[in-house]
N, C-alpha and C positions, 0 to 999 in steps of 0.2 A: 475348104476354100472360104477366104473372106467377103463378108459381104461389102459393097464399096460406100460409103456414107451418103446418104442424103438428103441429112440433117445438120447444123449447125448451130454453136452455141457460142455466139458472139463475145470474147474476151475483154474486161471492162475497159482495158485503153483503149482498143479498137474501137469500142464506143464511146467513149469520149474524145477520139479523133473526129471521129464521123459528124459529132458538133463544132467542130471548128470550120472555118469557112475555109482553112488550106485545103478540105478531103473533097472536094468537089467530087473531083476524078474517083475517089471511094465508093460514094454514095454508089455508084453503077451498079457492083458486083449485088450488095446484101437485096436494091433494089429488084434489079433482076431472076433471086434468086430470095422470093420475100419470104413467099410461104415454108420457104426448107430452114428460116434463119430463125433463132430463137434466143431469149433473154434470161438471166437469172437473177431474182429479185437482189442478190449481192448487190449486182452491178448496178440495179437503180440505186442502193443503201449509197455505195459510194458516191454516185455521182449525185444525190442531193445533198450528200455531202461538200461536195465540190461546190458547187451551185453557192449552197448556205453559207459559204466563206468570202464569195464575192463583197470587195468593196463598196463601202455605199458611194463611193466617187463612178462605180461602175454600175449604178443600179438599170439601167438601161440593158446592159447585156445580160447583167443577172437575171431580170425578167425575162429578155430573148430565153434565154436558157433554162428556164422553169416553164417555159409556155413548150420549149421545144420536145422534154423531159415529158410534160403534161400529155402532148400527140406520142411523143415516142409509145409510152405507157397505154395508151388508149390504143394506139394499130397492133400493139404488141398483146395486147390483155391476155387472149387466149393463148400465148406461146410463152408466157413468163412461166418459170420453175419458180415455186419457193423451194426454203431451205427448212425442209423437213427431217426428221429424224433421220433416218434413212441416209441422206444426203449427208447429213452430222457429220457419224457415225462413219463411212467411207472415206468422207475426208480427214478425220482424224486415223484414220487406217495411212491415209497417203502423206499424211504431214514429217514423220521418221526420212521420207524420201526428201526433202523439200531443206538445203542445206545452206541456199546461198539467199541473202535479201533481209529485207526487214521482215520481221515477227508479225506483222500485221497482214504484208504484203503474200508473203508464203502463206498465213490462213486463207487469204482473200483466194491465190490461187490453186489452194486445194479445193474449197469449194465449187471452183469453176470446173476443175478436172472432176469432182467425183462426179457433178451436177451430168457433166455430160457424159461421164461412162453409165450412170444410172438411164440415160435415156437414150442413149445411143448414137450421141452426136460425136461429130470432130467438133474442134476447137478452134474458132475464126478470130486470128488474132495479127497484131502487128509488129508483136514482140516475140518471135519465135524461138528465140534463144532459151526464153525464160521455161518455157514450156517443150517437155523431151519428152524419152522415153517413163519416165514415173510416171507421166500422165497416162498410161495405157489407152487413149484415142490417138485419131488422126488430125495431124496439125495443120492448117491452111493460113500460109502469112500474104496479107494482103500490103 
């Protein structure tokens, strides 16, 4: 019998939803459900990525969002995964599965599938499409 998940590893658009002021109604669930939610240094890669592209006509939100990025990181410290050997190595096992998207986007998302079959999370995300059965977890679309 399976065991039922009680961990979660937050999908990096889901996290970059969760900084826009449309996910108000969002914020509830990971809120309420803080200590079971967990990060993968991926997803901060990408999103100071993001951040660092912001226009300087927009340095105002840019800041909001490096300030926000900066708490994310700090409430999160103990629950971030790096991308360890281990973690590589699994996702490159699952990338063969991984057939539709951009090359970058399909590594981004193997990462995030091995990250969380190595710890034994589902996968909290907002794009549930992207994410099937090759991920071998359990998917939760918010």
């Amino acid at each position: 019998m399976e065991m039922p998940v009680t961990t979660w590893l937050i999908d990096t658009a889901l996290f970059k939803f969760l900084a826009s002021s449309k996910a108000k109604s969002l914020h509830e669930w990971p809120e309420a459900n803080d200590a079971s939610v967990f990060l993968s240094s991926a997803s901060i890669v990408e999103i100071a990525a993001a951040i660092a592209k912001t226009s300087r006509t927009q340095s105002q939100r840019g800041n909001e969002l490096r300030t926000w990025l900066d708490g994310i990181t700090s409430h999160f410290a103990d629950r971030i995964h790096p991308v360890d050997p281990e973690t590589a190595m699994r996702a490159g096992a699952l990338m063969p599965s991984l057939q539709s998207g951009l090359p970058r986007h399909r590594f981004h998302d193997a990462i995030l599938a091995a990250t969380a079959q190595i710890h034994g999370h589902g996968l909290l995300t907002c794009r549930d499409a992207i994410f099937g059965p090759w991920t071998k977890v359990p998917i939760a679309a918010l």
